[in-house]
Wavefront OBJ file of the C-alpha trace (Angstrom):
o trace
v 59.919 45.976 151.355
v 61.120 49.474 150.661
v 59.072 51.549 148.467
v 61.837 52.265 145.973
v 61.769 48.635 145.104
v 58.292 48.184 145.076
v 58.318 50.762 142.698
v 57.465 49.841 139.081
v 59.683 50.333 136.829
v 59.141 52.038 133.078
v 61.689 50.493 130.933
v 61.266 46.879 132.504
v 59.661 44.047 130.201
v 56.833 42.692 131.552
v 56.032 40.198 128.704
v 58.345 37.650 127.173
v 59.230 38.527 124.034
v 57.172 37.621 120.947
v 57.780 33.870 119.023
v 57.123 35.452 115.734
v 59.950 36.333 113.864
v 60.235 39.690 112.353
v 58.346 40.773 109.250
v 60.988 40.897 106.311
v 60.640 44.470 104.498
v 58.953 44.293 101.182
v 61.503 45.231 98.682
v 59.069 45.376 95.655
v 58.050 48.709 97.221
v 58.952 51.934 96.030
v 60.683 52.984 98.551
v 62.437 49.866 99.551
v 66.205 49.396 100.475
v 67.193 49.301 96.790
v 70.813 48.282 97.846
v 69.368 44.763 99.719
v 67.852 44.115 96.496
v 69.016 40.512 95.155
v 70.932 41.392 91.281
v 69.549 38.382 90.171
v 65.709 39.651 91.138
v 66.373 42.350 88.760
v 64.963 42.503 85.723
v 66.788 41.861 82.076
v 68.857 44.822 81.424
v 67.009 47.066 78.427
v 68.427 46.437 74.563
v 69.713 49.714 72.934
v 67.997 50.619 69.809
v 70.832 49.389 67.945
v 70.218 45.697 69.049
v 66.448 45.862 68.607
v 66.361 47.139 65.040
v 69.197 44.030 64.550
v 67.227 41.150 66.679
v 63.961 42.530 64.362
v 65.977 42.063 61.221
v 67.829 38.738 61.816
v 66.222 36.014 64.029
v 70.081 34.697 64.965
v 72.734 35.559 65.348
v 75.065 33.577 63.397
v 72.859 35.342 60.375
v 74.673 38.131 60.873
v 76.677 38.956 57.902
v 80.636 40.894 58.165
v 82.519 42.049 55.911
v 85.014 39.850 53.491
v 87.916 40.806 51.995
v 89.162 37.641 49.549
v 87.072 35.194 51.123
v 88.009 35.906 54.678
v 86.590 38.216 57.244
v 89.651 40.430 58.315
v 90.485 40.541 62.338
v 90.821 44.103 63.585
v 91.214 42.593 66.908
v 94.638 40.949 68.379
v 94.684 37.149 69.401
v 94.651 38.848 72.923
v 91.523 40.847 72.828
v 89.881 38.298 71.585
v 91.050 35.705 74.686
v 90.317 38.966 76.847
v 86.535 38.745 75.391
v 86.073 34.661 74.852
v 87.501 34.409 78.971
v 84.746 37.057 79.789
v 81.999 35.038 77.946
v 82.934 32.331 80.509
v 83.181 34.272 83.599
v 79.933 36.072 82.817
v 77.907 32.864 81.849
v 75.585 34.615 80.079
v 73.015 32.482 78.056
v 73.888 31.643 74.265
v 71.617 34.190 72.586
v 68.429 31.776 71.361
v 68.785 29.302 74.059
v 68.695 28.811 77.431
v 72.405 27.342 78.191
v 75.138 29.421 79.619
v 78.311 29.927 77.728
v 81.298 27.155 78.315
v 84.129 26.235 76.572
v 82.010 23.189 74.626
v 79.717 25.437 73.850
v 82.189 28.223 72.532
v 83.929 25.389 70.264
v 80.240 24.152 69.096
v 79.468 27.889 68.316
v 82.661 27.972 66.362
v 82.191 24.657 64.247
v 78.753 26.021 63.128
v 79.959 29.432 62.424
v 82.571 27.707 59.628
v 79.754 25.802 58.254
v 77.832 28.586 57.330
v 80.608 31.286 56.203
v 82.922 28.653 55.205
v 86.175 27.273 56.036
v 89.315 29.825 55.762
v 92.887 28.895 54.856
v 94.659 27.672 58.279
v 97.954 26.532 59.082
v 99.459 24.033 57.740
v 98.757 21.646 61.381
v 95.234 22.997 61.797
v 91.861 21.383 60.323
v 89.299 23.587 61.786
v 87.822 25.159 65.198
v 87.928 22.491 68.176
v 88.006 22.284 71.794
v 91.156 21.457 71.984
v 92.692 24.176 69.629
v 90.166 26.490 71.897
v 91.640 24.975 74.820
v 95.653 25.832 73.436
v 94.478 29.571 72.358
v 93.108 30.534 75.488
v 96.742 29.468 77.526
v 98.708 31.662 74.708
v 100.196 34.533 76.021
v 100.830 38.128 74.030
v 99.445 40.227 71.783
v 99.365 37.919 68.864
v 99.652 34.134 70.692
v 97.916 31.507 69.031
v 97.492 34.198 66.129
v 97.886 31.269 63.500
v 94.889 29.312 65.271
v 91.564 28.521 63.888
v 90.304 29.655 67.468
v 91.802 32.955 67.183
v 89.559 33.678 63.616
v 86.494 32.245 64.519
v 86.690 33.611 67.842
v 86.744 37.002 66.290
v 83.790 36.285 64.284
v 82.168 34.911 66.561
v 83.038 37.833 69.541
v 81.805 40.140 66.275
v 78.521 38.721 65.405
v 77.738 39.184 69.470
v 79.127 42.339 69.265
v 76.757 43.519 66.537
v 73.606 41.310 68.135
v 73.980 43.387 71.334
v 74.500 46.518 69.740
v 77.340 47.613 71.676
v 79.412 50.094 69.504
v 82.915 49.762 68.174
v 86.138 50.714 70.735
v 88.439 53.176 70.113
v 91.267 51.251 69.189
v 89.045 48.922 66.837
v 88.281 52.249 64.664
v 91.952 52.681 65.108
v 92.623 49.451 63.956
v 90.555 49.437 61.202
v 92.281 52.757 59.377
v 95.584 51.581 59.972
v 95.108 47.277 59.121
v 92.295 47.857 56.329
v 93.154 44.740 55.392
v 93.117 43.054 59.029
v 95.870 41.752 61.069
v 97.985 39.141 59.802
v 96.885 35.527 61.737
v 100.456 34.296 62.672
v 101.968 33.576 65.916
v 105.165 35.805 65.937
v 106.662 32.526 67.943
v 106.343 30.157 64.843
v 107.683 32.190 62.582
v 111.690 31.944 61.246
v 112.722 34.683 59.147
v 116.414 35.016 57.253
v 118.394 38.235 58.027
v 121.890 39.513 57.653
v 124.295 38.772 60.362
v 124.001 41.343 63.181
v 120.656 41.871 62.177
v 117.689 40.650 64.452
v 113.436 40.657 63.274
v 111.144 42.803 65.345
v 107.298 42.325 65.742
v 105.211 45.143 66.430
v 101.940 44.533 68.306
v 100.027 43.454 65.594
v 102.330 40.393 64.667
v 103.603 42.293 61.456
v 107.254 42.052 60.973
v 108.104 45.653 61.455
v 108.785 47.201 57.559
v 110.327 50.512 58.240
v 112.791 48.959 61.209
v 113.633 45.986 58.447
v 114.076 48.639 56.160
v 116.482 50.579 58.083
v 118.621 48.067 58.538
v 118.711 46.366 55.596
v 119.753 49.711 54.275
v 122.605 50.248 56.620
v 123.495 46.608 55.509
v 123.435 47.804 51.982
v 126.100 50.943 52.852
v 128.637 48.544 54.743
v 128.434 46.043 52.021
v 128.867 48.511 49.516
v 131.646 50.073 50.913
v 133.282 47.066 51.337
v 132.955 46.277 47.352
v 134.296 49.638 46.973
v 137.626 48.986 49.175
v 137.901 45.561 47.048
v 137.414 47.164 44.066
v 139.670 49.872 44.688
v 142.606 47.561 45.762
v 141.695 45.467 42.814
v 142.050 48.472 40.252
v 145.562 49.412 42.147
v 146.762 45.814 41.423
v 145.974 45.528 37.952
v 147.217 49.243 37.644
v 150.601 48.056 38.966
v 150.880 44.993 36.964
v 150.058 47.034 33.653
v 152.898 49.823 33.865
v 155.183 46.172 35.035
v 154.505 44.620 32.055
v 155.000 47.785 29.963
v 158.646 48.347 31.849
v 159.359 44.793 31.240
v 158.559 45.127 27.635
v 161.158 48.269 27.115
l 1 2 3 4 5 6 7 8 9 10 11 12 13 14 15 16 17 18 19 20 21 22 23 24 25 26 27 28 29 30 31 32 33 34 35 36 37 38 39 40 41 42 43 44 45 46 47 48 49 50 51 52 53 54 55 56 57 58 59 60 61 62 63 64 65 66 67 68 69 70 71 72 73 74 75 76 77 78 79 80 81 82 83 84 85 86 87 88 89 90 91 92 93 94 95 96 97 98 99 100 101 102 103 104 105 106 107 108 109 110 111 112 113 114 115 116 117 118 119 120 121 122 123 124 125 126 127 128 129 130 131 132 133 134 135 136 137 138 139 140 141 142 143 144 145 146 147 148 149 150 151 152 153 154 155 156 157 158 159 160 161 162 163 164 165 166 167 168 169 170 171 172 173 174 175 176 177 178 179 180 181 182 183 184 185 186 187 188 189 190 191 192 193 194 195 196 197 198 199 200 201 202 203 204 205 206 207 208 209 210 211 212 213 214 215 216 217 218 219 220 221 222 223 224 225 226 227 228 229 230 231 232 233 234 235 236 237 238 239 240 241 242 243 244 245 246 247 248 249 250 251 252 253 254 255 256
């Protein structure tokens, strides 16, 4: 056998490889890989001192008081944002604060039904009793700024979107704070698709985001109205005085 064969070489194995399966790095170290790190190994994200000083002061959160304004607690949010928010609750099933069960749509409507018996029912419309599953169920499908505006599941949702809002200490948006200067009084709860309103022929209602029939463009209009109609009168009354002016100087003619 050649010597260059019978050579040994460096780089070949020698040994089979090891049964053992590879140690698995230790990522409660320092410097472990902090991006193989499971989310869900993670500890609870920290409360802000907002939410502390309010979890010391009220042991739920239903016992969170807000603001009334004739009974009712005024909506600075549209029928949307609050779908946007009560959909998120559900994608995020987080835990219902005080227990250990994740939020779902029962559980949303249960939250609701307790939240009226402790503030107290609100005037609804005229085909709603109260907060349900099922009217929960028809708010979240509504579509638009203000669908399902005229639902019990659009104020309660609110509320209840408000108490969490507070519990967690998470401040107020920019367009709440808007909302609030410019709706002191809170949006009005109507679905701008259930509503009929009378107008002059020609004329057509418009809804700004807020479900408010828009004032100033009503206004406008009705003005306009107002001139044409008026000017019409005028015309009548103007032929009307020329006829009786005619008939006078007849009769006087007549009477010669």
């Amino acid at each position: 056998m050649p010597k260059a064969l019978a050579a040994k070489d460096d780089n070949a194995r020698v040994a089979p490889y090891s049964k053992s399966k590879p140690t698995k790095r230790d990522i409660s170290k320092p410097n472990a890989d902090k991006e193989n790190i499971d989310a869900k190994a993670g500890s609870k994200p920290k409360l802000s001192k907002a939410a502390i000083e309010v979890q010391q002061q009220y042991s739920d959160y239903r016992d969170i008081p807000l603001d009334e304004i004739l009974g009712e607690i005024p909506c600075y949010d549209d029928a949307s944002t609050v779908r946007r928010k009560l959909k998120k609750l559900l994608a995020d099933r987080t835990k219902i604060p005080g227990t250990n069960k994740g939020w779902t749509q029962a559980g949303i409507s249960k939250e609701m039904e307790e939240l009226e018996q402790r503030d107290g029912a609100v005037e609804y419309h005229k085909n709603s009793i109260g907060p349900s599953a099922r009217s929960l169920g028809t708010f979240l499908k509504k579509t638009g700024k203000m669908g399902g505006g005229d639902s019990p599941a659009y104020y309660w949702g609110y509320v209840l979107c408000e108490k969490l809002r507070i519990w967690e200490g998470a401040k107020k948006t920019k367009s709440r704070e808007e909302a609030e200067q410019i709706y002191p009084g809170g949006l009005v709860r109507e679905d701008p698709a259930r509503i009929r309103v009378i107008v002059p022929k020609g004329m057509s209602p418009s809804w700004n985001l807020e479900g408010r029939l828009d004032e100033q463009e009503r206004s406008e209009r009705m003005q306009e109205e107002i001139k044409k109609i008026a000017g019409e009168a005028f015309r009548d009354c103007t032929r009307l005085f020329c006829y009786i002016s005619f008939l006078v100087q007849k009769l006087s003619r007549d009477s010669c």
